[in-house]
N, CA, C and O of each residue as an XYZ file, in Angstrom:
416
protein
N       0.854     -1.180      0.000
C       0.000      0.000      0.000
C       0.899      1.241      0.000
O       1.652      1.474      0.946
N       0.804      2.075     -1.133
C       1.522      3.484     -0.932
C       1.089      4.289      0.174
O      -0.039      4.359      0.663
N       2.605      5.149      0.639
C       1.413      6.225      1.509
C       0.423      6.776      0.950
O      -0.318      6.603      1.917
N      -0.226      7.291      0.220
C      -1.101      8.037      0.063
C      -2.074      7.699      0.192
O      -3.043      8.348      0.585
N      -2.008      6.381     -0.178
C      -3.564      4.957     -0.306
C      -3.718      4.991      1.725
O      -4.749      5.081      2.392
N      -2.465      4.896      2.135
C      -2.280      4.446      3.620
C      -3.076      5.824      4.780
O      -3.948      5.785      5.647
N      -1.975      7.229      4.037
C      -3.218      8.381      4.990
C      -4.115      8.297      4.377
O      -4.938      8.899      5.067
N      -4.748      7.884      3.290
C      -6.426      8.381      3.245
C      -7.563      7.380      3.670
O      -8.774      7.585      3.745
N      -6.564      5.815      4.023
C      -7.315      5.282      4.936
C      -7.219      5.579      6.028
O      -8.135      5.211      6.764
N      -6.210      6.284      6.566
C      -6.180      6.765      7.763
C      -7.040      8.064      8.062
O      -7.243      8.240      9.263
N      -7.489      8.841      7.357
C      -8.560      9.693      7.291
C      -9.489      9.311      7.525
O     -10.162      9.986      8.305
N     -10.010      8.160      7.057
C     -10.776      7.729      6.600
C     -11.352      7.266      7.847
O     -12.345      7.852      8.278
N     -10.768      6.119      8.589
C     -11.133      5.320      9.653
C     -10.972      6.421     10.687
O     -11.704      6.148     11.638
N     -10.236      7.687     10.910
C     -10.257      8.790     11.942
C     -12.425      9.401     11.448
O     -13.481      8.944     11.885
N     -12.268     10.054     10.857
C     -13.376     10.110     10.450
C     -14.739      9.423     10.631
O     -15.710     10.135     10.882
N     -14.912      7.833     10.500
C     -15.748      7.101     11.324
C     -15.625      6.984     12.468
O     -16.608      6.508     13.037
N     -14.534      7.306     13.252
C     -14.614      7.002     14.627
C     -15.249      8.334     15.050
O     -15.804      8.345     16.149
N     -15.240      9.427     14.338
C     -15.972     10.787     15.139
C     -17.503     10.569     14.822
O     -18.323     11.168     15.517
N     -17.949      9.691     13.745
C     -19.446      9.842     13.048
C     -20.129      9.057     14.048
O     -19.364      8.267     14.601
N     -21.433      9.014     14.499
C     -22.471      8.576     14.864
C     -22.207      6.869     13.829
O     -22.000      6.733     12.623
N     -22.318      5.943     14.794
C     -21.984      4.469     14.255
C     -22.457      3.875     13.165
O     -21.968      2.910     12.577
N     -23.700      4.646     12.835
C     -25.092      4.426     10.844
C     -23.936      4.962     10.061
O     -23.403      4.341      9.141
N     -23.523      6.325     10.537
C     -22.739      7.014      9.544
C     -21.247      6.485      9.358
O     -20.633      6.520      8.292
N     -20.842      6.071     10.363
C     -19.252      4.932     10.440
C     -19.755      4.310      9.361
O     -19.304      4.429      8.222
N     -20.806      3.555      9.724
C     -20.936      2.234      8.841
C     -20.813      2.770      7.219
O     -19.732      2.717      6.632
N     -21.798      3.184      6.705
C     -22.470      3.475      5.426
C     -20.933      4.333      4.899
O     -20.778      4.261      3.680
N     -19.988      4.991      5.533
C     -18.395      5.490      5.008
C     -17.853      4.208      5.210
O     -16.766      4.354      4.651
N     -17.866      3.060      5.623
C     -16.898      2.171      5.864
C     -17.603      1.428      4.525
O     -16.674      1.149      3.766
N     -18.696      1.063      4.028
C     -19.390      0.561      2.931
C     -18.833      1.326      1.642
O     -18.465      0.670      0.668
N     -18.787      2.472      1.649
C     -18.199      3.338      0.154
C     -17.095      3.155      0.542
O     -16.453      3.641     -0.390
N     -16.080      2.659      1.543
C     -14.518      2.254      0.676
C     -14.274      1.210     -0.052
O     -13.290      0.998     -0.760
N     -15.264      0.507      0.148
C     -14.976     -0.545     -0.399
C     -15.124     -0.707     -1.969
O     -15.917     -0.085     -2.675
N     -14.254     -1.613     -2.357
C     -14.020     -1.352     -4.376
C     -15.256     -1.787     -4.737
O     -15.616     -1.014     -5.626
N     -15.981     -2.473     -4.572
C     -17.653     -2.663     -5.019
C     -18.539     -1.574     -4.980
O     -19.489     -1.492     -5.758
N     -18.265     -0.663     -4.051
C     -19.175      0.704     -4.231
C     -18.732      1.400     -4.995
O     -19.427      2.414     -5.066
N     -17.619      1.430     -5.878
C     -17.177      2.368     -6.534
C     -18.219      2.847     -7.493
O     -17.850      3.564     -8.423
N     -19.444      2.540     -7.372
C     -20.051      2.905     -8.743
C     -21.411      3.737     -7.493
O     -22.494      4.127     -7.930
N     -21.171      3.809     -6.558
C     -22.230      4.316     -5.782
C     -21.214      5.722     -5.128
O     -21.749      6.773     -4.776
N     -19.819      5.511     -5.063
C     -19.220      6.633     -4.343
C     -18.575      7.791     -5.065
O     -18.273      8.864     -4.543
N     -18.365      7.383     -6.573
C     -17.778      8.131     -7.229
C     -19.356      9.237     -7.910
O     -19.146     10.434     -8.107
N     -20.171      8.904     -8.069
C     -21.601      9.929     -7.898
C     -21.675     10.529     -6.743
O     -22.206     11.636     -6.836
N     -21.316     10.202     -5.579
C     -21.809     10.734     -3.920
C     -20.754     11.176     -4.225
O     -20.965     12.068     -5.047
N     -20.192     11.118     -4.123
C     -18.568     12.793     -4.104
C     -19.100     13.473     -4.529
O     -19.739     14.351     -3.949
N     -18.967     13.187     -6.388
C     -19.389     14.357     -7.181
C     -20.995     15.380     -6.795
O     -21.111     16.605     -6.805
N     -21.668     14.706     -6.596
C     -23.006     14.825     -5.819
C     -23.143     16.133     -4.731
O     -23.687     17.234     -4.814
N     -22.191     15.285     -3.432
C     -21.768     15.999     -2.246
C     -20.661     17.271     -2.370
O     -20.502     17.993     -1.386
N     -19.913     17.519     -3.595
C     -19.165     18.370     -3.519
C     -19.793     19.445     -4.577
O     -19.566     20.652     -4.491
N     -20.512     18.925     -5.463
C     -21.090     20.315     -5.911
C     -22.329     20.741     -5.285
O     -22.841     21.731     -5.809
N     -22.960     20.215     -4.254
C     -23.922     20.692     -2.907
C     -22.931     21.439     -2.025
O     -23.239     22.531     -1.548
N     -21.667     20.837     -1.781
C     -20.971     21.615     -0.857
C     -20.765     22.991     -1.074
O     -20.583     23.852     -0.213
N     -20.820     23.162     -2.608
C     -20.209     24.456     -3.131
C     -21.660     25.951     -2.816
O     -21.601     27.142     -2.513
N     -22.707     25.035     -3.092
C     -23.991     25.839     -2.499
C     -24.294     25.967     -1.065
O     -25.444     25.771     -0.671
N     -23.098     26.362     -0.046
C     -22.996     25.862      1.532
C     -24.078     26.943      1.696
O     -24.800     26.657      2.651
N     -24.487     28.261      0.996
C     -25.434     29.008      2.026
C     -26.677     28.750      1.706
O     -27.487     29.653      1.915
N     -26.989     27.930      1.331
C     -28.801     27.312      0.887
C     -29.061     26.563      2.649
O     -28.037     26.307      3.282
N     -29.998     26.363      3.096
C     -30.190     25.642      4.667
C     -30.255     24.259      4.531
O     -29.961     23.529      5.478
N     -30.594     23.841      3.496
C     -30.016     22.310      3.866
C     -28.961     22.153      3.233
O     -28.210     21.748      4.120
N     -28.184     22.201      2.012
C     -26.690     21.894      2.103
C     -25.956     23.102      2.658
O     -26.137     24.316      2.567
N     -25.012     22.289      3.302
C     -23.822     22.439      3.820
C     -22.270     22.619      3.552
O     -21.766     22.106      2.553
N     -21.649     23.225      4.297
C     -20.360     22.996      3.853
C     -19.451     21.890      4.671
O     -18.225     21.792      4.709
N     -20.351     21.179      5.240
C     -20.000     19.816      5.500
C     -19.931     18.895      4.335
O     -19.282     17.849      4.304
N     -20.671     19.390      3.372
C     -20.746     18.631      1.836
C     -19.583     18.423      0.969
O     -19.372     17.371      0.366
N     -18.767     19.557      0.924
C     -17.679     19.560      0.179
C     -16.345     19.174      0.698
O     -15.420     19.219     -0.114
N     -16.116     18.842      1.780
C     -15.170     18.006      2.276
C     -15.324     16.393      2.397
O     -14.430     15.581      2.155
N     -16.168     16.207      2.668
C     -16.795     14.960      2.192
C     -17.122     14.360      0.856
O     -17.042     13.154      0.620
N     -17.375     14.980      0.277
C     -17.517     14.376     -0.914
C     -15.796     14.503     -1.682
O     -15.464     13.701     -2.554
N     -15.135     15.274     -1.344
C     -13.742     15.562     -2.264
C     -13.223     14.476     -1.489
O     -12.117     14.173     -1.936
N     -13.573     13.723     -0.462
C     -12.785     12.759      0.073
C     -13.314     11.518     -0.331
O     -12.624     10.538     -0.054
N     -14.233     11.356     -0.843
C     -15.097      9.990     -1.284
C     -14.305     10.505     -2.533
O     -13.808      9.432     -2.873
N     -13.847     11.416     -3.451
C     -13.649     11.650     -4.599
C     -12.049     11.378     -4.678
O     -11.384     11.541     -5.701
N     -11.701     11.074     -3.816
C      -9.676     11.299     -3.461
C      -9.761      9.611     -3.361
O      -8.848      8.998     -3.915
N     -10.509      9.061     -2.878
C     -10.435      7.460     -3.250
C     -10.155      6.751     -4.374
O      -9.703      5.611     -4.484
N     -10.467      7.541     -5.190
C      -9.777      7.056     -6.344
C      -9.107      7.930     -7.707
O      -8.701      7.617     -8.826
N      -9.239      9.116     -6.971
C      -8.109      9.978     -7.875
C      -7.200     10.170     -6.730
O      -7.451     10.463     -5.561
N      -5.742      9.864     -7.523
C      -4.392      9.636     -6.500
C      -4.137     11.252     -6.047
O      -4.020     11.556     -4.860
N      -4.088     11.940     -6.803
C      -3.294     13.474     -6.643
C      -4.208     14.558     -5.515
O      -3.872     15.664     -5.093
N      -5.520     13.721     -5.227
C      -5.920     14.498     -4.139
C      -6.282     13.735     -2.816
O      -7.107     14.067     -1.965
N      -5.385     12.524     -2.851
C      -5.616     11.543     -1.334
C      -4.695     12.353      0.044
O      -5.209     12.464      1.158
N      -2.942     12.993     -0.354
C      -2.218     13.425      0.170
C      -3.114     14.555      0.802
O      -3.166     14.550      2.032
N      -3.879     15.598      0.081
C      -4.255     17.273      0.850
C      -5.723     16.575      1.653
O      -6.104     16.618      2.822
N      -6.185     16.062      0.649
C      -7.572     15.185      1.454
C      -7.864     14.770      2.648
O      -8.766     15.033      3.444
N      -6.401     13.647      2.651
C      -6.249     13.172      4.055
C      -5.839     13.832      5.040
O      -6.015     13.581      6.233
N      -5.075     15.009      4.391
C      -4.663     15.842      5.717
C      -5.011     16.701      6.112
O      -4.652     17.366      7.084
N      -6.060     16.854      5.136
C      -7.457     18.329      5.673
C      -8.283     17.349      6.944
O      -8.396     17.594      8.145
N      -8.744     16.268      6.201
C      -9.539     15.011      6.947
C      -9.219     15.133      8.474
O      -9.834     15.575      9.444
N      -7.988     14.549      8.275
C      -7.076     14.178      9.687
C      -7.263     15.286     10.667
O      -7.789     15.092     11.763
N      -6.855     16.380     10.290
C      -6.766     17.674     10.573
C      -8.377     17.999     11.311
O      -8.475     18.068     12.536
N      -9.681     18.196     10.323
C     -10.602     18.106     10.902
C     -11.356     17.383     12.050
O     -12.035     17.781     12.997
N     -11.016     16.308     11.650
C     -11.123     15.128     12.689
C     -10.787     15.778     14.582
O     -11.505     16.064     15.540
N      -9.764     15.761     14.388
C      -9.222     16.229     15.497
C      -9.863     17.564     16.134
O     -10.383     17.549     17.250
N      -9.799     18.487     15.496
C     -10.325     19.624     15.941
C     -11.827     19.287     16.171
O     -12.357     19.888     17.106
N     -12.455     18.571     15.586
C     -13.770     18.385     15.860
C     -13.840     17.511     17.466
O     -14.733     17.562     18.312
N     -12.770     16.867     17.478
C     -12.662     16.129     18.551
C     -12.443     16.566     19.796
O     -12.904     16.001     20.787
N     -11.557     17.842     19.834
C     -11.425     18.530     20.594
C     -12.783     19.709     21.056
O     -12.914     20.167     22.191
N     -13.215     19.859     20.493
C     -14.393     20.838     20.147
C     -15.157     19.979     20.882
O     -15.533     20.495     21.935
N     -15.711     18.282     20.626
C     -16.103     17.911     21.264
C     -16.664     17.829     22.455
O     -17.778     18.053     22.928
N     -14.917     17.194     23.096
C     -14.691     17.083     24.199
C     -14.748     18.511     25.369
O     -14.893     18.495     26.591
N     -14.583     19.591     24.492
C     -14.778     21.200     25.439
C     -16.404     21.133     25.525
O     -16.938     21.336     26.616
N     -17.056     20.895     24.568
C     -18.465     21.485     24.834
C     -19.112     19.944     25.844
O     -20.213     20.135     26.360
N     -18.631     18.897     26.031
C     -18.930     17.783     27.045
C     -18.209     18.572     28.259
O     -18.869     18.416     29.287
N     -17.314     19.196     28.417
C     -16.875     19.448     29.564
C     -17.768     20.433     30.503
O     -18.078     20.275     31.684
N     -18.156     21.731     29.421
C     -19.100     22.573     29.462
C     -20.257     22.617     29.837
O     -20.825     23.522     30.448
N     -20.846     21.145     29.305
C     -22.157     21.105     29.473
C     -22.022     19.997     30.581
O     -23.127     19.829     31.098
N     -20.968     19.102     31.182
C     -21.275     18.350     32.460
C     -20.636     19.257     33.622
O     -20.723     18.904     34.798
C-alpha cells in the first residue's frame, strides 16, 4: 500500500470514529471497491452541494466529504484530502470534548 492509499485510509477510519456508528458504517461501505459505482456519484453529488454551503439544507459539510469519497480514487488528491480530513477530525474532537466538559 503506498502512503497516500495508507493516509487516506487513515482519514478515513479517523473520520468514522468521530461519526455517529449508521454514519461509520455506510463510510466504511463506500470504501470498499464494489461501491465504486455508488461513491464516485456521492462525491461528485456531495461536492457540488458543498459548493452551495449558504442554501439551509446543504452544507459545507458537503464539500469536504464528498472531495474525500472523490480522493479514493483519484491519486493526486488523497495526500491534501487526508490531511485536511485528519486535521478536521481532530479539531472536531477537541471541540467535542470542550463542549462535554461545558455542558457536564
Amino acid at each position: 500500500m503506498t502512503h497516500d492509499k495508507r493516509a487516506l485510509r487513515t482519514a478515513f477510519k479517523r473520520l468514522e470514529g468521530e461519526l455517529p456508528e449508521r454514519a461509520g458504517r455506510t463510510l466504511r461501505w463506500l470504501r470498499h471497491p464494489a461501491s465504486r459505482w455508488v461513491r464516485i456519484p456521492a462525491g461528485v453529488i456531495l461536492t457540488f452541494g458543498g459548493m452551495f454551503s449558504f442554501l439551509p439544507l446543504l452544507g459545507a459539510w458537503m464539500l469536504p466529504l464528498g472531495l474525500l469519497l472523490i480522493a479514493y480514487d483519484v491519486p493526486f488528491l488523497r495526500v491534501p484530502v487526508s490531511r485536511f480530513t485528519i486535521w478536521a477530525a481532530e479539531k472536531f474532537g477537541q471541540l467535542k470534548s470542550r463542549w462535554t466538559r461545558v455542558q457536564g
